[in-house]
C-alpha positions as CSV (number, residue, x, y, z in Angstrom):
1,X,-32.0,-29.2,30.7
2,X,-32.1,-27.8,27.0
3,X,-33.4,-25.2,24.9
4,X,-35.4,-25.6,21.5
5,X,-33.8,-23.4,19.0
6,X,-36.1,-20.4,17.3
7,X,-36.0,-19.6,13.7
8,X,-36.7,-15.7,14.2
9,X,-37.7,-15.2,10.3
10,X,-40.9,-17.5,11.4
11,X,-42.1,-14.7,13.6
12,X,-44.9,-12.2,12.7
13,X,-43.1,-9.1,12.2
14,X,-46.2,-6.8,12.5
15,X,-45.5,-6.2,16.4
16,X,-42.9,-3.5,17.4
17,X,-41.3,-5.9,19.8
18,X,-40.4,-8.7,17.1
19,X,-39.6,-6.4,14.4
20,X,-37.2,-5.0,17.0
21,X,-35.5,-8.4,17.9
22,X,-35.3,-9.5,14.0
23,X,-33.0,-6.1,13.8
24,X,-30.7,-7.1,17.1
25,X,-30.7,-10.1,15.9
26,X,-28.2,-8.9,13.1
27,X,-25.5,-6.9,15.8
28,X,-24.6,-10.0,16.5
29,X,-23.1,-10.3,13.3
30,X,-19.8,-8.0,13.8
31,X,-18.2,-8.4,10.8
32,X,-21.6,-6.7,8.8
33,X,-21.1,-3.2,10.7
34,X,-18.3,-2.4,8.6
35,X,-20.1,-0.7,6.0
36,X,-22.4,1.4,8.1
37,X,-18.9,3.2,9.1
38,X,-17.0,5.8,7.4
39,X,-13.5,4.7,8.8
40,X,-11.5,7.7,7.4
41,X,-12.5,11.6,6.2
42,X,-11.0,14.8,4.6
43,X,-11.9,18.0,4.2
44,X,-10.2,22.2,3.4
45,X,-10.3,24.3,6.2
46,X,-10.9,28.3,4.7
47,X,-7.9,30.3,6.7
48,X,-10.2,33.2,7.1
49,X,-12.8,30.7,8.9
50,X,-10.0,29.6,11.4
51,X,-9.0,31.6,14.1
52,X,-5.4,29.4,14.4
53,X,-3.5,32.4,12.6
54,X,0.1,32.0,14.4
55,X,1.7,30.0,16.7
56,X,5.0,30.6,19.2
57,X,7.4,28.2,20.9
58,X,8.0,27.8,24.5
59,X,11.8,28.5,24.6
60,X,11.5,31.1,21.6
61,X,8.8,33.4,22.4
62,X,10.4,35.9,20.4
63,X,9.9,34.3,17.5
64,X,6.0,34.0,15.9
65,X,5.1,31.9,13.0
66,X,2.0,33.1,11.2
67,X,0.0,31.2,8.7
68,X,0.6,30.7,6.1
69,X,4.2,29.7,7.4
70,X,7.0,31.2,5.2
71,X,9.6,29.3,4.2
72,X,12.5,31.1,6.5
73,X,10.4,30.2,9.2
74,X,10.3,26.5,7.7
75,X,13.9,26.6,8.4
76,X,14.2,27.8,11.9
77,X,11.5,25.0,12.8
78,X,13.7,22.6,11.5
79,X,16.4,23.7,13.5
80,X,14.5,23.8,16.5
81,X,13.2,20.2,16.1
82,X,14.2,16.7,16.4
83,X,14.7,14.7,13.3
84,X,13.2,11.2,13.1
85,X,16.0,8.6,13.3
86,X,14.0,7.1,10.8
87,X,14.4,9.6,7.8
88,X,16.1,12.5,7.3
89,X,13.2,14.7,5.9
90,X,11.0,14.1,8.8
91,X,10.8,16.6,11.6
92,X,8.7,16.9,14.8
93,X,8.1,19.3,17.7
94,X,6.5,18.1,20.8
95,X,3.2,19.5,21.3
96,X,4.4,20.5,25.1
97,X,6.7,22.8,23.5
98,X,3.9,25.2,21.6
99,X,2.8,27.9,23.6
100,X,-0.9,27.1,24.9
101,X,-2.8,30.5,23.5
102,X,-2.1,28.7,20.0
103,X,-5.0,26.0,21.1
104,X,-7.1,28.2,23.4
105,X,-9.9,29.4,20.9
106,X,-9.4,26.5,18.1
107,X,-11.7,23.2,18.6
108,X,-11.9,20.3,16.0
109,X,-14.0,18.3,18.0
110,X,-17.4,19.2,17.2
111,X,-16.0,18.6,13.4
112,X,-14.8,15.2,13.9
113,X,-17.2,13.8,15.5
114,X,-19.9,15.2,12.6
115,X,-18.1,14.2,9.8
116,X,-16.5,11.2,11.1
117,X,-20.8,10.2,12.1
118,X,-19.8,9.3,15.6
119,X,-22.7,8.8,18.2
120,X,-24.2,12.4,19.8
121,X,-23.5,11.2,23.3
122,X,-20.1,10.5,22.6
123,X,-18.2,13.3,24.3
124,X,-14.7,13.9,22.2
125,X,-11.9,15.9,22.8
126,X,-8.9,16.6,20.4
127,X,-5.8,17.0,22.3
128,X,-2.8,18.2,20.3
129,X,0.4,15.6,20.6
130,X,3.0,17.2,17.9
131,X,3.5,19.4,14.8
132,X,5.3,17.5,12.1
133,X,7.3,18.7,8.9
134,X,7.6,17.0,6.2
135,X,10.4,17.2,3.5
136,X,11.7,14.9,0.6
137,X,11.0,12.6,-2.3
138,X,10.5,9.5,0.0
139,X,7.4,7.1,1.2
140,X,7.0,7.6,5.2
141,X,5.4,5.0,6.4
142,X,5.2,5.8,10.2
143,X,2.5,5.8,12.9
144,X,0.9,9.0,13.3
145,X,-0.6,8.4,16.6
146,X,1.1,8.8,20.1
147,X,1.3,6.1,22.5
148,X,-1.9,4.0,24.1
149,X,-3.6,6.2,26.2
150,X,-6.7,5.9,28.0
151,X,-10.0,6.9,25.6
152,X,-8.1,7.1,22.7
153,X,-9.9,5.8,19.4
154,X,-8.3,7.9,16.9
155,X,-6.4,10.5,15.3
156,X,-6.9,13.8,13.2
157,X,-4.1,16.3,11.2
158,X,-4.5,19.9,11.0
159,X,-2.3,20.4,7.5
160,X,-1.1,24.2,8.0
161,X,-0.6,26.4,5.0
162,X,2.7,26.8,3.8
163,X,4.2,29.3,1.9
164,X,5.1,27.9,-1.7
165,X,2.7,25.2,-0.9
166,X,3.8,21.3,-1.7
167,X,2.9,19.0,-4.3
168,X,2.5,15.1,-3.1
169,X,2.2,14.2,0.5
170,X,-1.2,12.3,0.7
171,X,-2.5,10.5,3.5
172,X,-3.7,7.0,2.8
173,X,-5.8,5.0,4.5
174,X,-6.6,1.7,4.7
175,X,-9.3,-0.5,6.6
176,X,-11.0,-3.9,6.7
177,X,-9.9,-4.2,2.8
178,X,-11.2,-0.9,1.9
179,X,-8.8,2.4,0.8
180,X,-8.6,5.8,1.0
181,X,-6.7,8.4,-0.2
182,X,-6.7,12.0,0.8
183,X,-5.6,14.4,-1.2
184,X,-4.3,17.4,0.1
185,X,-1.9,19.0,-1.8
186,X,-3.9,21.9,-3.8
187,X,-4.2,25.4,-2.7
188,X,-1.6,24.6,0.4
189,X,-0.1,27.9,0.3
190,X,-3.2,29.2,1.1
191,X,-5.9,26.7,2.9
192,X,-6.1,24.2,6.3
193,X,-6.8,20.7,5.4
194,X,-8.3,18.7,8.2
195,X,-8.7,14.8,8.3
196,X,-9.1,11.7,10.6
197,X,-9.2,8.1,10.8
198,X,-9.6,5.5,13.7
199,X,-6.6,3.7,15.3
200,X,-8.2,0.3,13.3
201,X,-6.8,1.7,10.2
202,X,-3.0,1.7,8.8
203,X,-1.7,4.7,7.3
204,X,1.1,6.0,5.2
205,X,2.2,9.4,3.6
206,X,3.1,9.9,0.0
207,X,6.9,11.5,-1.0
208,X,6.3,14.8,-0.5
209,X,7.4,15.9,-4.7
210,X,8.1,20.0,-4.1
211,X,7.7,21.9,-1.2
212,X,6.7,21.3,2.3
213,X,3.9,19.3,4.2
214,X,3.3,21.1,7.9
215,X,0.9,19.3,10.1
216,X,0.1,19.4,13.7
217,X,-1.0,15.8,14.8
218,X,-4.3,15.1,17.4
219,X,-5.4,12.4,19.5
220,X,-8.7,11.5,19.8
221,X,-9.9,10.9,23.2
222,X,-13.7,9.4,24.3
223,X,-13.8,11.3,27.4
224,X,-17.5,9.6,28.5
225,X,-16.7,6.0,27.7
226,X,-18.1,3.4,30.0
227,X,-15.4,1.0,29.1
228,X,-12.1,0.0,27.0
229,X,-12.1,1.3,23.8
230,X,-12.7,-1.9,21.5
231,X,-9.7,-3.0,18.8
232,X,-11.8,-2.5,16.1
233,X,-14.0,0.7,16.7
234,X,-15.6,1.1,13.4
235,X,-17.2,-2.6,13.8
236,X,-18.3,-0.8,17.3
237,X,-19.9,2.3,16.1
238,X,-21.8,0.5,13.2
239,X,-22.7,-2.0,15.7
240,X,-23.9,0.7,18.1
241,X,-26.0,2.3,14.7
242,X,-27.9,-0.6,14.0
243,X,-28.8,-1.1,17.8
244,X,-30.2,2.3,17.9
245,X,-32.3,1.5,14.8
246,X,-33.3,-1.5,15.9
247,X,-34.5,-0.4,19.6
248,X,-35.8,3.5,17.9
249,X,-38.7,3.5,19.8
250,X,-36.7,3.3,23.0
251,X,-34.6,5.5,22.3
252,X,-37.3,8.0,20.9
253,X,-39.4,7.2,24.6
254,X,-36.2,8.0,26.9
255,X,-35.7,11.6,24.7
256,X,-39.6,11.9,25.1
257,X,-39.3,11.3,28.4
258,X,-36.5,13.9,28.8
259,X,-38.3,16.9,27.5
260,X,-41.2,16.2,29.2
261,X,-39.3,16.4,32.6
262,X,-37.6,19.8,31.2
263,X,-40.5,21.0,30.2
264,X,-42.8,20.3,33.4
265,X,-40.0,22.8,35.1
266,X,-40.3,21.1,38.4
267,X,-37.3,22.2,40.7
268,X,-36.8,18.9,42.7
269,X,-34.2,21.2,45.0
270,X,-36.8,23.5,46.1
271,X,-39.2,20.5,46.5
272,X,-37.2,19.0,49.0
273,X,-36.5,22.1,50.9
274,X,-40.1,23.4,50.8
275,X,-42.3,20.2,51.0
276,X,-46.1,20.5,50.9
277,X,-47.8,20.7,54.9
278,X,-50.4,18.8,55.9
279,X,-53.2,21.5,55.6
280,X,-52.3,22.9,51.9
281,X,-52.5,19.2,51.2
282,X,-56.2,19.1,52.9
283,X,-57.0,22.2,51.4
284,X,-56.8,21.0,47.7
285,X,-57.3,17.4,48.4
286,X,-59.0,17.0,44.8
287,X,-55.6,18.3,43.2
288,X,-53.6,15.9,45.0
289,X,-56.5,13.1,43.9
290,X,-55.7,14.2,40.6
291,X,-52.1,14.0,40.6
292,X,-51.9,10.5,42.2
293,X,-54.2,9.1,39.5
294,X,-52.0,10.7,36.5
295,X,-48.9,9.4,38.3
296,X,-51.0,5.7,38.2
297,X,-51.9,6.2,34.4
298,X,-48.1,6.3,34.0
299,X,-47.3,2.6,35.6
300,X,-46.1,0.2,33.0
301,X,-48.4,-2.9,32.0
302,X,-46.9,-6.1,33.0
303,X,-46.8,-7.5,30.1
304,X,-45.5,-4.4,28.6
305,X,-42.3,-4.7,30.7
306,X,-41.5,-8.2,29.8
307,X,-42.2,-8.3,26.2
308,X,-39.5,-5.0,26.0
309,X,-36.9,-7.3,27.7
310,X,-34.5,-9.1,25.7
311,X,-31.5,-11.5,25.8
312,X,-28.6,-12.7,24.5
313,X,-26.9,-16.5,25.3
314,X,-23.3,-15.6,26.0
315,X,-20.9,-17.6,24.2
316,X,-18.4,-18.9,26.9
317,X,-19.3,-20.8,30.4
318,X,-19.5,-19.1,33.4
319,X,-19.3,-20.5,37.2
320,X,-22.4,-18.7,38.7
321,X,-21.0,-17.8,42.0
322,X,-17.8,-15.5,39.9
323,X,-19.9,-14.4,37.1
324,X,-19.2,-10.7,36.3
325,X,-19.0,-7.7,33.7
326,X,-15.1,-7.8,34.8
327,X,-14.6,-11.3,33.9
328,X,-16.4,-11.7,30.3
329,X,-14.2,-13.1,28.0
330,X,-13.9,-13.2,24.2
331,X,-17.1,-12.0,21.8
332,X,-19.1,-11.7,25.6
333,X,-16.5,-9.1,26.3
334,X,-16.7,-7.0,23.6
335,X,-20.3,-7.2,22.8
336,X,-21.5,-6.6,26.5
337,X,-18.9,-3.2,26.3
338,X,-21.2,-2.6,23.2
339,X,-24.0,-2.6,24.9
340,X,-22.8,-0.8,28.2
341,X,-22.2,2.0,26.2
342,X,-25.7,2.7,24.8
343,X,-26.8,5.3,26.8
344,X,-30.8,4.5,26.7
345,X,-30.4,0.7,28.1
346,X,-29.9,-1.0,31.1
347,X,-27.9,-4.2,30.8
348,X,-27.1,-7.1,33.3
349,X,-25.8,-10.1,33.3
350,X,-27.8,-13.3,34.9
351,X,-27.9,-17.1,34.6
352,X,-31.4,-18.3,33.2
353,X,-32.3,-21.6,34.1
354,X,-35.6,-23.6,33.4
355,X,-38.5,-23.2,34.7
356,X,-40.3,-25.7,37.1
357,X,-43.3,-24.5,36.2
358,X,-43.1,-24.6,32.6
359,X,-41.5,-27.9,30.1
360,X,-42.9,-28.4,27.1
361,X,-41.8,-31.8,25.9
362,X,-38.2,-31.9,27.3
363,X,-37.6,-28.1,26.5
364,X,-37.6,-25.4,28.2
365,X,-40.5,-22.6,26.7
366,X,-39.8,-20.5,29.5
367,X,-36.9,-19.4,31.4
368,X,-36.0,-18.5,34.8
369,X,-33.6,-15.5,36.3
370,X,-33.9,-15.2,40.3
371,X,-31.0,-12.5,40.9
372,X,-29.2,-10.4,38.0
373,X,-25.8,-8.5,38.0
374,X,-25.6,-4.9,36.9
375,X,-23.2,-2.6,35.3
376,X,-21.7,-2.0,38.5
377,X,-21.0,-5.8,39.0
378,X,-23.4,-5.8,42.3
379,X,-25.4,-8.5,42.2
380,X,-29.4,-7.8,42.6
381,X,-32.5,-10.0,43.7
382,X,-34.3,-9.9,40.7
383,X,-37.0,-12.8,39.8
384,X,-38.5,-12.6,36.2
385,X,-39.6,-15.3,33.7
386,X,-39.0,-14.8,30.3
387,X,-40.5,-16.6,27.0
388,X,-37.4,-17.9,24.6
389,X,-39.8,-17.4,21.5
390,X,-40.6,-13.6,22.3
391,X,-37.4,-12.4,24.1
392,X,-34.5,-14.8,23.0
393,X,-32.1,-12.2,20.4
394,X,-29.4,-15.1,20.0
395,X,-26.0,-16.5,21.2
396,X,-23.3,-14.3,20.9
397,X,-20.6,-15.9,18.1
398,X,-17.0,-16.8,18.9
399,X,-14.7,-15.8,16.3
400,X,-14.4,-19.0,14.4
401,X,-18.3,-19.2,13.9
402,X,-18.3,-15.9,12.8
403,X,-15.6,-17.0,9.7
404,X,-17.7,-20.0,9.1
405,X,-20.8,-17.7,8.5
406,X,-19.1,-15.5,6.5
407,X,-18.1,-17.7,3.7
408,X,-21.6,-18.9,3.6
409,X,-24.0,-17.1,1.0
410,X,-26.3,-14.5,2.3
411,X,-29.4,-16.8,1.9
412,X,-27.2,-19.3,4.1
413,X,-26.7,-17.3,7.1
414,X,-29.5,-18.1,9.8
415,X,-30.0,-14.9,12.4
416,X,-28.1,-15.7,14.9
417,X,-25.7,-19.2,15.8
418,X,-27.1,-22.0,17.2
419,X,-24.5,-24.7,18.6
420,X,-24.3,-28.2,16.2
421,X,-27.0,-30.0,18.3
422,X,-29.5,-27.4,17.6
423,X,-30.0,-26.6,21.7
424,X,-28.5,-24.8,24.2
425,X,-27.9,-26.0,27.7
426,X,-29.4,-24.7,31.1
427,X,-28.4,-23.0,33.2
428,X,-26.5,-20.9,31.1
429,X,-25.0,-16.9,31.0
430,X,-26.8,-14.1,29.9
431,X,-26.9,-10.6,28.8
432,X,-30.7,-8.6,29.7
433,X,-31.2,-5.5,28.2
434,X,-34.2,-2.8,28.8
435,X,-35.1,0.5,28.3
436,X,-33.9,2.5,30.8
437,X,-37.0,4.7,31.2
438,X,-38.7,1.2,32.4
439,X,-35.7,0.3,34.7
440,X,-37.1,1.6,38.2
441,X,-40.7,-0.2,37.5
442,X,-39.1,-3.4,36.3
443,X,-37.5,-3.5,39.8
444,X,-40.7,-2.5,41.6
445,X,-42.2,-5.4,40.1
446,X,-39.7,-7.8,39.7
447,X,-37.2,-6.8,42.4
448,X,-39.2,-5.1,44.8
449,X,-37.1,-5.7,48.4
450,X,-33.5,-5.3,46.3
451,X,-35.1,-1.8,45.2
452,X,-36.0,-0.4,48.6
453,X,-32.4,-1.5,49.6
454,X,-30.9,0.4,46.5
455,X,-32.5,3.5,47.6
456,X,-32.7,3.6,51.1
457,X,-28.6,3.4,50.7
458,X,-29.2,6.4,48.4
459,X,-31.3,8.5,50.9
460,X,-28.4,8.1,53.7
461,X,-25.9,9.6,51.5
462,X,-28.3,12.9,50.6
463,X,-26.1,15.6,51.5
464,X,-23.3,14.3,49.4
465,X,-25.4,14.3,46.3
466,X,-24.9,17.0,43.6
467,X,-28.2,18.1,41.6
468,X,-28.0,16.1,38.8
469,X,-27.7,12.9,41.3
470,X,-30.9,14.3,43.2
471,X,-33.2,15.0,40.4
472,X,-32.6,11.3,39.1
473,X,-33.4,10.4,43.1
474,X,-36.3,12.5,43.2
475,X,-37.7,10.9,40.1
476,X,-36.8,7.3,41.0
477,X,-39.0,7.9,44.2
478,X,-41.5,9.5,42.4
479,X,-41.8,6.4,40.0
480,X,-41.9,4.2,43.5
481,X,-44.8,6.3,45.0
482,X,-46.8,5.5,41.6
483,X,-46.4,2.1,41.6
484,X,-47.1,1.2,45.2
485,X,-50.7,3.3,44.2
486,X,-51.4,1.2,41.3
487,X,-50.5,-2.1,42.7
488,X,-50.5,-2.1,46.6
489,X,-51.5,-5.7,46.6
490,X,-48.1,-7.0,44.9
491,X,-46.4,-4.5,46.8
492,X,-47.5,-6.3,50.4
493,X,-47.4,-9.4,49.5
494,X,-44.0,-9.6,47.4
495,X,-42.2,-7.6,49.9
C-alpha cells in the first residue's frame, strides 16, 4: 500500500495545530539550526566579583599562589609541571593535583549555560580537568578538551590574572564555516576572562607575544541527558529551539499545568496515609459531587487528542518484530535522541499501516498504529488512527538528501523529503510525539488494558517509591478516576 504525498504550505495555517506542524516541519532540516546557535562566547570576569582568590598544590601545600599570580610563582609552577612533548612553552598541571577548597565555592555553570543559551532543563556541571601555562612566540594548535567522557558537550577556560599580564594568546574558534576570535589579552594582570565553545568546534591559540597566558581548563558535562550526546551539538540545540517554538503552546500547558499542581498544595503523602472514611465522604456528599465533575471538566476531547499527535516517517526500514529506540540508525538516530530529550513530549516509535476502513483511491488517507514502543523500548498495546493530511510532519532525510536540498534555492526546498515516486510505502517506521500532560488520557482512551497493566505494576512496587515517583503516581491515578467518570461506556466496553 502507498501514501499520497501532502504539500504542507496548502494547509490553512489559521489553526494552532497546522501552524504547529508547518514549524516541525522545518527541524527536519538539520543543517538550518546552525544559525539559531551561538557556537562559541567570551567574556572578563571582575577579580573582586570572584571568590577564586588563591590556589595550593597537593604535594606543596606550603606554597599558595594568589591571584593575580606573580611571576616567581610562574616559575615554581613550571617546575612543578609537565611540559607538553609537543612544545616547549606549554605547561600543564593535572587538575587531581590542585587542592579541592580552590573549587569549593566557585561555579561557572550557571554562566555557561546563560551565555552559551543552552536549554533551562539542561542540568550542566563544569568539572575542572587541568591548569595550563602558556609561554612563547609560537601557534599551539592543540585540543583543549580531555578525553571522551560520558555527557561531555563542551569545554570552558578560566584565564587567571597574571602578574605583568601577556600580550597575544587568543582563542579561536571555528564552526560550520563560521569564526571566532576571543580576545583576551587586555587588562590580564588584573581581570578573569571566561569562555567556551562546544566539542563541534576546532580551536587554536595565538603565540603568546610578552608575558604569560594561565588558564585552568573545564569540561562540560550534561548531567540529565537522556541519551548520547550528538556529534554536532549546536545543530542539536537549534534543533531543540525551533521545536519548542514550534510546539509553544505545549510547552506553555505542561508549565501551566505545573504551577497549578504547586499551587493547589495538595500533599499526595499525607493523602495516602490519611484517606477520606466512608462517613466524612457521606457527610459532604455535595463536595465530593463537586469535585468529581471538575475532575470530568478536565478530560481531553477526542478529537483534541488526536489532532495534537504528530508523526514523522523514519528514513530507514525496520523489521517490525526488532524495531527499537536502541536500534535506530542514521538521521532516525539522531533525530529521535532530539526528540527524547525534550522534556514536555512523549515519543514512541510504531509501524503505521493502512487502514481497512479507510482507501481513498489506492491511498491510504488514514493510517493505522495497533501497539507503539516507548522511550523505555517496552512495547505497549496502543490502537489509534491518524489522518496523513493533519498529523503527517515529514520523513526524516538521510544525509545525501539533505546535500541535495541544500544547493537548491530557498524557493526550491519543499517542507520536508518525499522519496522520487512521490509516495511512501506501508507499513512503514514511525516516530509519535504528544504532549506529555495528555500522555495518561491518550492511553485511557487509546490503550486502555496496556494502562491498567502499567500501573498496577507500579502500585506493587509502592514502598520503594520516593516522593517525587508517588506524586506523579498519585496524579496519573487521579487522571484515571476522571476519565473512567466521563466515559464509563468506552471504559467497559474497550477493556
Amino acid at each position: 500500500m502507498q501514501i499520497a504525498s501532502t504539500n504542507l504550505c496548502a494547509v490553512n495555517s489559521k489553526y494552532d495545530g497546522f501552524i504547529q506542524r508547518e514549524h516541525l516541519s522545518e527541524v527536519l532540516d538539520f543543517e538550518n539550526q546552525r544559525k539559531l546557535i551561538d557556537f562559541a562566547w567570551g567574556s572578563e570576569m571582575i577579580s573582586e566579583n570572584t571568590c577564586l582568590k588563591s590556589f595550593k598544590m597537593k604535594e606543596h601545600q606550603e606554597i599558595s599562589f594568589p591571584i593575580p599570580v606573580s611571576k616567581q610563582n610562574i616559575r615554581i609552577l613550571k617546575e612543578i609541571s609537565e611540559c607538553r612533548l609537543s612544545s616547549r612553552h606549554t605547561w600543564e598541571i593535572e587538575a587531581s593535583k590542585i587542592c579541592d577548597s580552590t573549587f569549593e565555592d566557585f561555579n561557572l555553570s550557571s554562566l555557561v549555560v546563560h551565555n552559551l543559551q543552552l536549554p533551562e532543563e539542561m542540568k550542566v556541571t563544569a568539572k575542572c580537568t587541568k591548569l595550563v601555562l602558556y609561554d612563547g612566540k609560537k601557534c599551539f594548535i592543540h585540543n583543549l578538551s580531555s578525553c571522551w567522557i560520558g555527557g561531555k558537550f563542551g569545554t570552558a577556560t578560566l584565564q587567571l590574572p597574571v602578574e605583568g599580564g601577556h600580550e597575544g594568546g587568543s582563542l579561536n574558534v571555528q564552526y560550520g564555516g563560521r569564526k571566532k576570535r576571543l580576545e583576551s589579552h587586555k587588562s590580564s594582570d588584573a581581570v578573569f576572562y571566561l569562555s567556551a565553545f562546544f566539542d563541534s568546534c576546532e580551536h587554536f591559540i595565538e603565540p603568546v607575544l610578552q608575558g604569560y597566558k594561565l588558564v585552568l581548563v573545564y569540561d562540560l558535562l550534561w548531567t540529565n541527558v537522556k541519551t548520547g550526546i550528538p556529534k554536532d551539538f549546536p545543530v542539536f540545540l537549534g534543533a531543540i529551539k525551533k521545536i519548542k517554538e514550534s510546539l509553544e503552546p505545549w510547552l506553555r500547558n505542561q508549565l501551566l499545568k505545573s504551577k497549578m499542581e504547586n499551587e493547589n498544595g495538595e500533599n499526595p503523602k499525607e493523602e495516602l496515609e490519611t484517606p477520606t472514611t466512608t462517613s466524612e465522604i457521606h457527610r459532604d456528599s455535595s463536595e465530593v459531587k463537586n469535585h468529581l465533575e471538575k475532575r470530568q471538566d478536565s478530560v481531553i476531547a477526542e478529537r483534541t487528542l488526536t489532532e495534537n499527535v504528530f508523526f514523522f516517517v523514519l528514513q530507514e526500514s525496520y523489521d517490525e518484530q526488532i524495531l527499537s529506540f536502541e536500534l535506530l540508525r542514521g538521521q532516525d538516530r539522531v533525530f529521535a535522541d532530539l526528540l527524547l530529550n525534550c522534556d514536555f513530549l512523549d515519543v514512541h516509535l510504531a509501524m503505521a499501516s493502512q487502514s481497512s476502513s479507510t482507501n481513498i483511491n489506492g491511498k491510504a488517507e488514514v493510517l493505522e498504529v495497533t501497539r507503539v514502543i516507548d522511550s523505555d523500548d517496552v512495547t505497549r498495546n496502543l490502537s489509534i488512527q491518524l489522518k496523513w493530511e493533519k498529523n503527517v510532519v515529514g520523513l526524516i532525510k538521510s544525509d545525501q538528501e539533505r546535500k541535495v536540498s541544500n544547493e537548491k534555492s530557498e524557493k526550491d526546498i519543499v517542507m520536508f523529503v518525499i522519496p522520487k515516486s512521490g509516495k511512501i510505502n506501508l507499513p512503514c517506521g514511525v516516530l509519535l510525539i504528544w504532549p506529555k500532560h495528555h500522555s495518561v488520557q491518550m492511553y485511557c482512551r487509546y490503550g486502555f488494558h496496556s494502562f491498567l497493566i502499567r500501573m498496577s505494576k507500579s502500585l506493587t512496587s509502592l514502598a520503594k517509591w520516593k516522593d517525587h515517583t508517588r506524586t506523579e503516581a498519585i496524579g496519573d491515578l487521579s487522571q484515571l478516576i476522571s476519565y473512567c467518570c466521563a466515559e464509563p461506556r468506552k471504559v467497559w466496553t474497550k477493556s
